[in-house]
SESEDO-916664 format. One record per residue (C-alpha): x, z, y. Coordinates in steps of 0.2 Angstrom, whole numbers, plus 2048, in hexadecimal, padded with zeros to 3 digits. Last residue first. Example, Ala and Ser with C-alpha at 12.3 -4.5 7.8 and 13.67 -1.06 7.14 Angstrom:
2
SITE,844,824,7FB
SITE,83E,827,7EA
! end
This chain:
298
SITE,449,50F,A3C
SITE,452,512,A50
SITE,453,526,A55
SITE,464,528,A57
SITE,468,515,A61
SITE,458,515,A6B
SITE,45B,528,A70
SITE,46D,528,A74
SITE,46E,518,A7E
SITE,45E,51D,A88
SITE,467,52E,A89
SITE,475,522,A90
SITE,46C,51B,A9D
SITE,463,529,AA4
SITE,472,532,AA6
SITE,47B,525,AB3
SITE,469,522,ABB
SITE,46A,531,ABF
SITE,479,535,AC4
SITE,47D,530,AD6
SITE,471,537,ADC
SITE,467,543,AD5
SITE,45B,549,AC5
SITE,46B,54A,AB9
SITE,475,556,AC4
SITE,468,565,AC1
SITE,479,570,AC1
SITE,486,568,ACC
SITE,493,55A,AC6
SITE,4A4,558,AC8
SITE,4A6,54B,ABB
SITE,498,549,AB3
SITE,49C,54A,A9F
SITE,491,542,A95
SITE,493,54C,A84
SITE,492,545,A72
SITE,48D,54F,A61
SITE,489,544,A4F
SITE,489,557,A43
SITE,498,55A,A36
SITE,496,56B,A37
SITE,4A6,56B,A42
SITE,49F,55F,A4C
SITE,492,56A,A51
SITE,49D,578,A55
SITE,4A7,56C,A60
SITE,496,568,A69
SITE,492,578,A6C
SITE,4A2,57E,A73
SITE,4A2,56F,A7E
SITE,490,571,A84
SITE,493,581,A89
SITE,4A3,57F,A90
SITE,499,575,AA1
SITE,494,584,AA6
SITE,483,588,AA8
SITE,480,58D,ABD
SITE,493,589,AC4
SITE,48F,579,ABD
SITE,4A0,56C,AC2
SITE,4A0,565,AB2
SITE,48F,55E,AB2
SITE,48A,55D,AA3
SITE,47E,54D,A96
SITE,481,557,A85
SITE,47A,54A,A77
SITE,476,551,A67
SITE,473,54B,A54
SITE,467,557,A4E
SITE,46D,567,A43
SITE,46D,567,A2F
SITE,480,568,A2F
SITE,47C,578,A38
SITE,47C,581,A4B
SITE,46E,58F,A4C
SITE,47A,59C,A54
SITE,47F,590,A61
SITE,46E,58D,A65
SITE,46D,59E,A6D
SITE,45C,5A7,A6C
SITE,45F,5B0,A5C
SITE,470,5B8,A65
SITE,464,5BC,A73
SITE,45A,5C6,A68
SITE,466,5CD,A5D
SITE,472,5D4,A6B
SITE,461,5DE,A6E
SITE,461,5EB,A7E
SITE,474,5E9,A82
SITE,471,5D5,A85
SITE,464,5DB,A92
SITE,450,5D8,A89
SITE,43F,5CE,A8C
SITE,448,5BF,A86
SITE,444,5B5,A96
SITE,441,5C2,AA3
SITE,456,5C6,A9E
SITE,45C,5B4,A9D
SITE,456,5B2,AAF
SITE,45B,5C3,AB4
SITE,46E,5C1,AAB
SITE,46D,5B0,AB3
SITE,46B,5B9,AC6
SITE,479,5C4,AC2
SITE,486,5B5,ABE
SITE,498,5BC,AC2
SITE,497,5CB,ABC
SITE,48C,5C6,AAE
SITE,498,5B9,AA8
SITE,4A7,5C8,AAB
SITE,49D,5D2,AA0
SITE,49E,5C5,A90
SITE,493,5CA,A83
SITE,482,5C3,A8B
SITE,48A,5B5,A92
SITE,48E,5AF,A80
SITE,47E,5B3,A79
SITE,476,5A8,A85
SITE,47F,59A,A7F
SITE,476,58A,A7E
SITE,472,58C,A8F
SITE,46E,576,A91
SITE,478,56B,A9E
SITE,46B,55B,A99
SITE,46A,55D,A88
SITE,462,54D,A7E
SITE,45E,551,A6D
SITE,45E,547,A5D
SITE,454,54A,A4B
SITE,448,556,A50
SITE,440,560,A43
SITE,42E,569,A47
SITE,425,567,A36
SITE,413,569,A34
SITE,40F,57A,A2A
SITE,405,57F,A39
SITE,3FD,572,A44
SITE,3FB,57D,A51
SITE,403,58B,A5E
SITE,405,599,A53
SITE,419,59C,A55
SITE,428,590,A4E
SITE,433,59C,A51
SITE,433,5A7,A3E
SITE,433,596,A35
SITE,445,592,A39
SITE,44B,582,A30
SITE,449,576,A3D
SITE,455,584,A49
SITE,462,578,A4F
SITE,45B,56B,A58
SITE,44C,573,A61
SITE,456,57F,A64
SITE,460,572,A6E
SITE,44E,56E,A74
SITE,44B,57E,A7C
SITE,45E,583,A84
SITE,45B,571,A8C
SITE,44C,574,A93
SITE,454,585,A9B
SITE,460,579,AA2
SITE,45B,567,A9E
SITE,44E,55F,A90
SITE,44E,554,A82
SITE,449,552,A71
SITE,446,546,A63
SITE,43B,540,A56
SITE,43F,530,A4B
SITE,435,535,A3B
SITE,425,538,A42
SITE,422,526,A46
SITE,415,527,A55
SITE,407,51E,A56
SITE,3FA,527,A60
SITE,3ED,52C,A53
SITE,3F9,529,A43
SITE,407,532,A4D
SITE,3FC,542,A50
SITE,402,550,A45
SITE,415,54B,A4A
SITE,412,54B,A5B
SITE,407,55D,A59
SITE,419,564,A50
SITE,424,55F,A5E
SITE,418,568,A6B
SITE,419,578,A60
SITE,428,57A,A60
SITE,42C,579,A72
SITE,41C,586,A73
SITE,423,590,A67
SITE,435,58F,A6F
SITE,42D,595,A80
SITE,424,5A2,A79
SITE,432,5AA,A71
SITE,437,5B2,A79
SITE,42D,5B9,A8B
SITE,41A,5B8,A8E
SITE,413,5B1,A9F
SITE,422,5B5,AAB
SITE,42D,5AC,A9E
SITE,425,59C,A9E
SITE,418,595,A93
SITE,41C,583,A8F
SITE,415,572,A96
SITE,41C,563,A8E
SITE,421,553,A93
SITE,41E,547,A82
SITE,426,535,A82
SITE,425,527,A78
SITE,435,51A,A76
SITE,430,50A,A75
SITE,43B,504,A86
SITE,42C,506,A92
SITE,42A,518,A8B
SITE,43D,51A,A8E
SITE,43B,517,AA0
SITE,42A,523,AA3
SITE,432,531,A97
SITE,442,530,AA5
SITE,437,530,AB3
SITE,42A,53E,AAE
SITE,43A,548,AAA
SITE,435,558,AB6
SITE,421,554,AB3
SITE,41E,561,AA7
SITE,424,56F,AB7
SITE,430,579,ABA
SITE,431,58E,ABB
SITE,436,59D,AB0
SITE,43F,597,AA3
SITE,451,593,AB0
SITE,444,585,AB5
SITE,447,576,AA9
SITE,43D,569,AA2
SITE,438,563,A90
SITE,436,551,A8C
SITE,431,54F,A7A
SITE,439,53F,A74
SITE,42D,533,A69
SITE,430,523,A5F
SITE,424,518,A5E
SITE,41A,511,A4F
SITE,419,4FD,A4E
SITE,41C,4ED,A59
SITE,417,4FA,A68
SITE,40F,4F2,A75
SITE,40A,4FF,A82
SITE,418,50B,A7F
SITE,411,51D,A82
SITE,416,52B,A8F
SITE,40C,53B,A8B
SITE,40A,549,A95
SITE,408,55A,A8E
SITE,3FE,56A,A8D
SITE,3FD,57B,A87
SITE,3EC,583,A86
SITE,3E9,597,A88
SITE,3DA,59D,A81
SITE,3DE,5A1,A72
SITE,3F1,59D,A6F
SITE,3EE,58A,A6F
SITE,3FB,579,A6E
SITE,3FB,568,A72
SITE,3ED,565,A7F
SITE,3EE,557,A87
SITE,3F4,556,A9C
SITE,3F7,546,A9D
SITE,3F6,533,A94
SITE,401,526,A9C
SITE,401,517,A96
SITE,413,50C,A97
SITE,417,4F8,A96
SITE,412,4F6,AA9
SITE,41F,504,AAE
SITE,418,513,AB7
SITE,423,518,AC5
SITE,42A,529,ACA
SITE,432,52A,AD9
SITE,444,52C,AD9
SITE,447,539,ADE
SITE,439,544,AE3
SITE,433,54E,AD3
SITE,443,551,ACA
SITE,44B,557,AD9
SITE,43F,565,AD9
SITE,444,569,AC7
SITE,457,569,ACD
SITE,451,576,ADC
SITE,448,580,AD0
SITE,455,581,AC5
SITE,462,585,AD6
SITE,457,592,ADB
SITE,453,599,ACD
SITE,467,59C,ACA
SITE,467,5A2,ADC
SITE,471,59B,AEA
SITE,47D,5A3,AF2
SITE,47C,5A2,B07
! end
């Protein structure tokens, strides 16, 4: 039987959850389930992942999991934010509205608005809020390499708090991010092939490709790509039949072009969700830790 697209996110974010177990290093404080961000009533939280003994102000990576936008949970890079945390790198897994609450761009305020309540409280929890960085896989990769190329757009920052506090990320981590929804949104023999992405995409723009071209071409970090964009890291499986691999060369070729620091880990063979199984998790986990403690060192 075929699988889903939802099923196979949802599957990669169950993964996430069960192996390896997560453990709590000595070094590390965890503090969960604060409230970032407001839209009346509604709170959005996160968990945080502290260094005990920090020499001085941390460095922070907000973690941000997949679910084809529409499923997934804060706790999907638990294990990763845990290990950097022990390392000196502080880590924020986030909550964010999914698409079956309220549609784009949601989401991206709420991703948004995470990296600008960091940045508001590194005097209360010590963090430098000049070494920021963002990861995430999937649909959480499509967010934080948003994150890393729309700085300058003031139109998706959204309402969520600490306004006029910059959201800037200066690396991201993009574990086989959708960076090209436009892409599969022009190409009918994408939409052919994927039906159950053109739903995904679809619940989370709130329109088809024929509906607003604009809207999902807004939505693509491709479009956003600068010389003022983060440096990158793709982490891709090039055996996912879900995001194909090609999306993270295109973008990463398009980043160099700008002049931008761009890298991709290429798994060999590799499903969609690869990252959270055997044998590659510790493989990726090793090299975002390269990445992070090299591009976000004073």
């Amino acid at each position: 039987m075929k699988l889903s697209l939802l099923s196979l996110l949802l599957a990669a974010t169950a993964a996430a959850q069960l192996d390896p177990p997560l453990r709590i290093p000595d070094n590390v404080e965890v503090q969960s389930d604060i409230v970032y961000a407001r839209y009346g009533a509604r709170e959005m939280h996160l968990d945080l992942y502290l260094p005990k003994q920090a020499s001085g102000p941390s460095p922070v990576v907000v973690w941000i999991h997949g679910g084809g936008w529409r499923g997934g949970t804060k706790n999907a890079f638990s294990r990763q934010a845990a290990h950097m945390a022990s390392l000196g790198v502080a880590g924020a897994c986030i909550e964010y509205r999914l698409s079956g609450e309220k549609p784009w761009p949601a989401a991206m305020n709420d991703s948004k608005a995470a990296v600008r309540w960091v940045r508001a409280n590194a005097n209360k929890y010590r963090f430098d809020e000049n070494r920021i960085g963002a990861a995430g896989g999937s649909a959480g990769g499509h967010l934080v390499a948003m994150l890393g190329t729309t700085a300058d757009r003031k139109d998706l920052e959204g309402d969520g708090g600490n306004p006029g506090v910059s959201s800037r990320v200066i690396a991201v981590a993009a574990f086989n991010p959708a960076v090209d929804l436009a892409g599969f949104g022009r190409s009918p023999a994408a939409r052919a092939q994927k039906g159950d992405a053109q739903s995904s995409i679809t619940a989370f723009l709130g329109a088809t490709y024929s509906q607003n071209p604009e809207l999902w071409e807004l939505a693509t970090p491709l479009t956003h790509v600068s010389k003022k964009s983060a440096k990158f890291l793709f982490l891709h499986g090039t055996g996912d039949k879900t995001v194909p691999f090609q999306q993270s060369v295109d973008m990463k070729n398009k980043l160099a072009a700008k002049g931008v620091e761009a890298e991709i880990f290429p798994a060999e063979g590799a499903a969609h969700g690869f990252f959270n199984r055997p044998p590659w998790f510790q493989p990726t986990l090793d090299k975002a830790q390269e990445f992070f403690l090299r591009t976000l060192k004073k």
